[in-house]
Every structure is written in C-alpha cells, then in structure tokens.
N, C-alpha and C positions, 0 to 999 in steps of 0.2 A: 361734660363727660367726653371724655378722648375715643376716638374712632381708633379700634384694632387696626394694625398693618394689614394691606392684604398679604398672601403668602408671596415669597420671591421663587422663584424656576428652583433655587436651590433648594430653599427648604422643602419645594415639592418631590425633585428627586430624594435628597435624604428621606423622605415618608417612604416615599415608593420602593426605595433599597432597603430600608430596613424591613418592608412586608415580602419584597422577595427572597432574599436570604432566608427568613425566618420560616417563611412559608416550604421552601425546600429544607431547613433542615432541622424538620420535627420529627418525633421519636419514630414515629409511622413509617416517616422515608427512609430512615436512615437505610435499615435492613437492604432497601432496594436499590437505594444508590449506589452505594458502596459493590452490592453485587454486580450490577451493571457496568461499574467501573472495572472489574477484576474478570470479564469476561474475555475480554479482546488480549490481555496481555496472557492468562491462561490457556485460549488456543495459542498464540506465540511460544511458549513453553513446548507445549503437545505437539506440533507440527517441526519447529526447529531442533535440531538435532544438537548437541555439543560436540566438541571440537574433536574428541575421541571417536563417537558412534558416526560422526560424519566420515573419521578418515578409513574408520575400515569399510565402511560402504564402496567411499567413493575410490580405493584404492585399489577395487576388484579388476583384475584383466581383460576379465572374459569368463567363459564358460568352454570348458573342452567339450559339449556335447554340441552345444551350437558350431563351434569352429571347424568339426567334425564335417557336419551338412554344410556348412558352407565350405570346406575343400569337397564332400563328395559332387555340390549343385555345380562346384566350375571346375571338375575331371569331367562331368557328363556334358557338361558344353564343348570341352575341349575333343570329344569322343576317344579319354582312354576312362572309361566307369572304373571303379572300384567293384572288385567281386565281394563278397558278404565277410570271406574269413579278413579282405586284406582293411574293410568300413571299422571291423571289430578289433583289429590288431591297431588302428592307427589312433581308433578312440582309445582304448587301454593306454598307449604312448601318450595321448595330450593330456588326457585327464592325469596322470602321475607326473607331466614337465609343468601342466597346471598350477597342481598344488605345491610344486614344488615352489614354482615361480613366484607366489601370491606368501608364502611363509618368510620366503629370504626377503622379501620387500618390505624396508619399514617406510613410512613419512617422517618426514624434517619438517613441523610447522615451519620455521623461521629460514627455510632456504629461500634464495630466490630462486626465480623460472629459469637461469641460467643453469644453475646447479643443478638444480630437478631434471631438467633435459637430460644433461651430461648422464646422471647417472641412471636414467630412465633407460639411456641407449647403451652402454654398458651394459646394464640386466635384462634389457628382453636382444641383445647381441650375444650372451651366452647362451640364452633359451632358445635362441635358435638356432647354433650351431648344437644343441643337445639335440633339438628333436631332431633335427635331419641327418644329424650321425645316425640316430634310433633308427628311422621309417626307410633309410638307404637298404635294409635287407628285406622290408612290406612291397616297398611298389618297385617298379619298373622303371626303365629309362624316362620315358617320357612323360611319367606320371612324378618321377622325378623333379624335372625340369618343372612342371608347373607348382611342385608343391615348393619349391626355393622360389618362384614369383609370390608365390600365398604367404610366403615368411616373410618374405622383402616390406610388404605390402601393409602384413597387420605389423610388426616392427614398426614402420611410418609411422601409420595411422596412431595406435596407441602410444607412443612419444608425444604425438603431436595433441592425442586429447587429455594425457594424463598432467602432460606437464602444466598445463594450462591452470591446472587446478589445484588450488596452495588452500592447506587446511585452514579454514578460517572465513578466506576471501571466497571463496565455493559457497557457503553457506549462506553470503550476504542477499542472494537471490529473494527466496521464501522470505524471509525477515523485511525486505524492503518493501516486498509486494504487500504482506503486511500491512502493513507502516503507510504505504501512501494509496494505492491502490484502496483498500479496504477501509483505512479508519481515514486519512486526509482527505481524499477522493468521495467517499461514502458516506461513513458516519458522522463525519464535522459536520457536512452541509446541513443532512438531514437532520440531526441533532440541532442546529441554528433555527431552523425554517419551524421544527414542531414547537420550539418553546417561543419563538417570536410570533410565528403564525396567529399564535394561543392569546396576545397579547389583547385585543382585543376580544376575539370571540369567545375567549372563556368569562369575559364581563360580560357580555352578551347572555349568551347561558345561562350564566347564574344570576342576571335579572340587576346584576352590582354598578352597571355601567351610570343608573341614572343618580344613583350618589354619588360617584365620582365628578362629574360633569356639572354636580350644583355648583361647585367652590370655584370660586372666582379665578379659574387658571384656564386657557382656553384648550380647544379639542385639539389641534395640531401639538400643544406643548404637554398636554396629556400623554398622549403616544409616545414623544419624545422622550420625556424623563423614564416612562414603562421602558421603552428601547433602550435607553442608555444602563440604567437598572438590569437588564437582562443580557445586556451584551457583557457587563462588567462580571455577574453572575457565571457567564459562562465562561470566559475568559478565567478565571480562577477554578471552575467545574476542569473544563479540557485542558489548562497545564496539570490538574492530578494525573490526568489520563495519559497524559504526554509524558510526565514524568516516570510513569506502572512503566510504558513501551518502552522508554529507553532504558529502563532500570534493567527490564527483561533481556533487553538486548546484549548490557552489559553481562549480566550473568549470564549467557548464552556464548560471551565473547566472540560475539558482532564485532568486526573491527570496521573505521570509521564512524562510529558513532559523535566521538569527542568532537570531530570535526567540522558534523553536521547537527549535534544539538545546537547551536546559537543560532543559525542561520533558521532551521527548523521553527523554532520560538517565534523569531522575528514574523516568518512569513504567518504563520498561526495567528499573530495577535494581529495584524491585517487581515485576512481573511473573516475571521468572525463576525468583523461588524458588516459586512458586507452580504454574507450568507444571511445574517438577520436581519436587514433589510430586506432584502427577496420575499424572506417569511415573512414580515410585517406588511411589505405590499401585499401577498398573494393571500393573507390573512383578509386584507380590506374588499378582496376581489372576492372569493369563492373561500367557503366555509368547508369544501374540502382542499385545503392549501396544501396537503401533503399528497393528495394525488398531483392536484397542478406541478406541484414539484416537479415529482417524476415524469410528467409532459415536459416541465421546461427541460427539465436533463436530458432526456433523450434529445430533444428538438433542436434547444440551444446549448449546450453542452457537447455530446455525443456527436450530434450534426454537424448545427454549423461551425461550431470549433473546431472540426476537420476540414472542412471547406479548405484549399491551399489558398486563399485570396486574402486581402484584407478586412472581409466579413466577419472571420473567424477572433477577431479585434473582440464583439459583442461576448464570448465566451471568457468566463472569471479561470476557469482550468486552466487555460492555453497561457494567462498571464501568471498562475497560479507555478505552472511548469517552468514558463523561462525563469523566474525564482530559485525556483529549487534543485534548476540544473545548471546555477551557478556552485553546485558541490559536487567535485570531480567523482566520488562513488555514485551516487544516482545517473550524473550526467553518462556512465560507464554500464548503468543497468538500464536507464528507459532509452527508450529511441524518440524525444520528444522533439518536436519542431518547434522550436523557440523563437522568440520576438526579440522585443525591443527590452531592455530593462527597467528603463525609464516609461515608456510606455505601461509597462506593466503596473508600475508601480504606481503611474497617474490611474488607469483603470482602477486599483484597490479603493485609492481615495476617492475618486468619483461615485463609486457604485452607492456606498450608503448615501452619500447624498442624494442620488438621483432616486433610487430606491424609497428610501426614508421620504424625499421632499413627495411622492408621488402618494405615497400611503400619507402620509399628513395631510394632505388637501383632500383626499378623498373622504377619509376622517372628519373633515371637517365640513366637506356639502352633502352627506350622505347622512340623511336622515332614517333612524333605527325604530323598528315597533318592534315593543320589549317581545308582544305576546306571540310575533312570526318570528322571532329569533330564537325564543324559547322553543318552538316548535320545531325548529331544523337538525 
C-alpha cells in the first residue's frame, strides 16, 4: 500500500486561499463590505464640489461690508476717520460696484494663468476707476489719497489670488487630501495590520490553531501561505476601493488623475505586503496589534520619520512619499521631503521580509495554551 504525498507549500496555499476568499465572501458579508467600500468615495462626493459650484464660490471678490471696515480701520490709523454719514455713503458705493463686479465676471475653465491675469486686471481696473469716480464727492482730500492706496492694493492682491486659481486645478486640494492623507496614509495601513494581525490570533480564539498545526507543513510555512493568501485577498479588496476613488475623482473632473492612476497602483501593490507584515509581526507580539499600531505610527511613522537625519530611513511613509512625488500634481500639493527612489524602493522589498521573517520565527518558538488564549 502506497504512502499519500505529503501536501507541497502550494497545494497548502491553494487550501488557504480558497477558505479565505470564501470566508469573506459569504452572503453575511457581503451587505457590509460592499458598504465599507462605498463609504470613503461617498464623503469624496459630499465634501468635493464640481467644477461649476466650485467656480462660483471661488470666483467671489470680496465682501463690500468687510472692505468697508477695512478702509474705515486704515483712515483711523491714518488720523483722517470716517464720520458715520460719509462709513454709510461709501458702503452703499461698494456694495452696488460689488455686485456689479462679481456679475460681469465669468471663469474660462480652459484659460491659462496668463490670460486669467490679463483679464483679471482689466476688470478689477475699471472697478476702480468706478468706485473712486463715485467716493471723489464722500471723502476729502486726504481721505482721498488713502483710499486710491486701498484700490491700488486690493487690485494687486486679488489679481494675484484670483488668477492663481483655474477651475478644476483649485479643487484638486480636498480630493488629494482625500486620496492620500486619509485612505493611503490611514486606512490602507490599518486596513493591512487588522486582517494580517488576525492571522493567527483569530486561530487562537477560536481554539482552530491546533488542527491546523497537525498536517505535516511546519509553523513558519503556516503563517506564510495564511500571509501570502491574505496579502493577495487584499490586494484585490483595495484595487476596488482604489478604483470607487478614482472613478469619483473622474466624475468630480479631478484633472490629473490619468496621470497618477499607474503610478498610484504600482506604489499600492508594494505597499500592502509590507503593511501586512507589520500586522502579522505585531499580531505574534501583543493580541492588541491594533493599538500597538497606533504606537508604532505615532513613534515611528509621525516621529521618527520627521527626524531630518538618516533615521528617518526606518519610516515606510517617508519611502512611501518619495514614490509618490514622482507625480508632478502631488509633488505640487504636499511639501514632502523626499529620499532616494531607489532606496525607497529597496525598503518596500525588505520590509515583508524582515517583518514576515521575524513573525515566522516567533511562530515558531513560541509555544501557545489554547485555554489562556481563549481567555484574552
């Protein structure tokens, strides 16, 4: 009688991927993944504006009642004050060259900043040759002369902020903060650490670990195929998600997006297995792995990653950043202090190993009693 094969690493991953998959996507979950999923992109929706509601926000001047107090606050430094009839005749003036101003003004999505300038100073150079025709019979000489510095002044200033700002490219702000801040920064990691972390102590838990452990495959290769099974799992989970954000982006008409989905991917599908290592380490360490998280984040993340030194090396963000500000929009919204590229890129590939090899050996001399595991 012929001796059964023992199982090969492979056929033990195929077991393991197929109870993971299966086990996430049963009728039960479904309801909740899928909402979890549709959450991040939904505020994306609610908080970013379209390209219409953004341009009449952002195309407002000013306020005649503010601009009002601020010529009355620098007449009284200049000691000629404003008496009450000439505060009231001059706000009546701005508020009507206001509105007048803010109607004749349309946006040109597709100008450029040269054009927008030009025509910026154009329109607020006949608003103020109106209003100082108008306020020449309100104030006095000298009250005069400072209010042609106060035209000169806000004329500049709004040229210079208005033009700046092209419908479309304004809005890329909020959406990116979004996008990396919030769900690359935030919810990837922790998202990686809670389902890797889980890898062993939810066998633990539920008392499952000691069947697994009879079959002729040992405790480090154990872990391993659970890890690779769940890095692949998520890796498919967080391209839907990736795909909800940039879908929203597009329909919000986000511009550079095209540019920065491949590069996006790339750094994501490195990232992942990295973040779950962390979790599978800090899973073998402390059965609250998702506070320790939040220790390491702060500590080495937050910390030492700012460090200006070459310490700041140990932090996955900082090689995570020089990444991702090889795309001229980001690199134009964060202010991130970038490294090496190369460097970074060896850190991505190192981490799971170092990670992983440390949770494996500990897996392996660390001996488990069901009934104090169960109890924790």
């Amino acid at each position: 009688m012929s001796e059964k094969p023992l199982p090969t690493f492979f056929n033990a991953l195929q077991a393991i991927w197929a109870l993971t998959w299966k086990g996430q996507w049963t009728a039960a979950r479904l309801p909740y993944r899928f909402g979890v999923l549709l959450v991040l992109p939904a505020l994306v929706l609610i908080t970013v504006d379209t390209v219409q509601r953004w341009s009449q926000r952002q195309s407002s001047f000013g306020s005649a009642f503010v601009q009002t107090d601020s010529i009355a606050k620098r007449l009284d430094r200049r000691q000629v004050p404003l008496q009450q009839a000439q505060r009231d005749s001059l706000r009546a003036i701005l508020q009507e060259e206001f509105q007048r101003l803010q109607s004749l003004w349309t946006d040109e999505p597709n100008e450029s900043v040269a054009t927008r300038k030009t025509r910026l100073e154009e329109h607020l150079g006949e608003f103020g040759r109106r209003i100082l025709d108008r306020v020449k019979d309100v104030l006095d000489g000298r009250q005069m002369a400072e209010m042609r510095l106060w035209e000169a002044k806000f004329r500049d200033s709004t040229v210079e902020r208005l033009s700046a700002i092209q419908p479309g490219w304004g809005r890329t702000t909020p959406f990116y903060h979004w996008l990396i801040d919030c769900y690359f920064f935030i919810i990837l990691p922790l998202t990686c650490v809670r389902a890797c972390g889980a890898l062993i102590r939810d066998e633990l838990q539920a008392d499952t670990l000691g069947f697994l452990i009879t079959r002729p495959i040992s405790r480090a290769r154990l872990l391993v195929v659970k890890y690779i099974a769940q890095v692949v799992w998520l890796e498919l989970l967080l391209l839907v998600e990736t795909l909800l954000l940039f879908g929203t982006g597009f329909e919000r008409d986000i511009l550079g997006l095209s540019a920065l989905f491949p590069l996006f991917l790339v750094v994501q599908i490195a990232a992942i297995p990295a973040w779950c290592a962390l979790g599978a380490l800090l899973g073998q360490i402390t059965t609250r792995y998702m506070a320790a998280a939040l220790i390491y984040g702060a500590v080495v993340e937050m910390g030492i990653g700012r460090i200006p030194t070459n310490i700041n090396s140990l932090s996955l963000l900082r090689h995570l950043e020089t990444l991702l500000s090889r795309n001229g929009t980001l690199e134009g919204i964060f202010s991130w202090d970038v490294g090496n590229v190369w460097v970074a890129v060896s850190a991505l590939v190192l981490a799971p190993v170092i990670f992983g090899g440390i949770a494996a050996f500990l897996f392996s001399m660390i001996e488990y009693h069901a009934a104090a595991e169960m109890q924790k």
